[in-house]
C-alpha positions in Angstrom: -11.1 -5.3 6.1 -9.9 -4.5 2.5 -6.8 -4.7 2.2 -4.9 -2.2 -0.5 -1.6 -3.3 -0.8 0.3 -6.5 0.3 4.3 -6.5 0.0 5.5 -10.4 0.0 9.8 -11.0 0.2 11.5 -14.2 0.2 8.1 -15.7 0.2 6.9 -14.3 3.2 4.3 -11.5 3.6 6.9 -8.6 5.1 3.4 -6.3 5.4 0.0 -4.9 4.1 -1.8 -1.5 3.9 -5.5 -1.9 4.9 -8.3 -0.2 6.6 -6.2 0.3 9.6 -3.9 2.3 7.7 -6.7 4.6 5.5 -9.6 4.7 7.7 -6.9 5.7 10.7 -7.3 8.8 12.3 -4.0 8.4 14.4 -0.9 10.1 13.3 1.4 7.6 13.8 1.7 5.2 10.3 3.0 1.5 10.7 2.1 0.0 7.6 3.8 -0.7 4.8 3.0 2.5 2.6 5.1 4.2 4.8 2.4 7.2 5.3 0.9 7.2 1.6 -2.4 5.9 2.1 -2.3 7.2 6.0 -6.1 8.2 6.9 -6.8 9.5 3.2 -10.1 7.3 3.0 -10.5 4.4 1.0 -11.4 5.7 -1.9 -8.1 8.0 -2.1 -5.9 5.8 -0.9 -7.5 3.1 -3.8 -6.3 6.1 -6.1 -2.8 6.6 -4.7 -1.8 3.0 -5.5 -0.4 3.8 -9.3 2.3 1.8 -10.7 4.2 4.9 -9.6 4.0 4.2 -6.3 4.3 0.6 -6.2 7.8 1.1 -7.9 9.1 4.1 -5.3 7.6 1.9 -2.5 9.7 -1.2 -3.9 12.8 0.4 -3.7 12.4 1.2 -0.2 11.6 -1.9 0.6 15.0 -3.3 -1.4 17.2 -0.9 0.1 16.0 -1.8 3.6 17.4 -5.0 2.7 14.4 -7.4 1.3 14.9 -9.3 -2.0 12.6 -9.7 -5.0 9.8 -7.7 -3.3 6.6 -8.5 -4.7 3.8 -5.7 -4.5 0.1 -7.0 -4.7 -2.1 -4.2 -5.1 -6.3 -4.3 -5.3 -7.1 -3.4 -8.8 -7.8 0.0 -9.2 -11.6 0.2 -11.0 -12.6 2.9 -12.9 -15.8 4.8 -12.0 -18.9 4.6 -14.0 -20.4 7.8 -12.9 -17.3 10.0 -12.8 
């Protein structure tokens, strides 16, 4: 299971988004993107994960009360054959 995003707080992992999350075809999202990535597809999701988001998505995550969030993301690859 690949997973796209990993948020870690007080060194602890507080959550992930993975193929549960974008491969879901549920309505209900319980992962830490908070609905981004929710049953886009991998390869979407993969592109949704900009700094942008990380940062917006790290705020959250501070103001719900977590400290020096830490957001490890899979490395976005750029396509060969656009």
């Amino acid at each position: 299971m690949t997973t796209l995003l990993t948020a870690r707080a007080d060194g602890r992992v507080i959550g992930r988004c993975n193929q549960s999350c974008y491969a879901s075809t549920g309505r209900r999202c319980q992962c830490i993107c908070d609905g981004a990535n929710h049953g886009l597809g991998f390869r979407q999701a993969l592109n949704r994960n900009t700094k942008e988001n990380r940062d917006a998505l790290r705020v959250r995550l501070e103001l719900r009360g977590h400290q020096d969030v830490q957001l490890d993301a899979l490395p976005r690859q750029l396509e060969l054959f656009p």
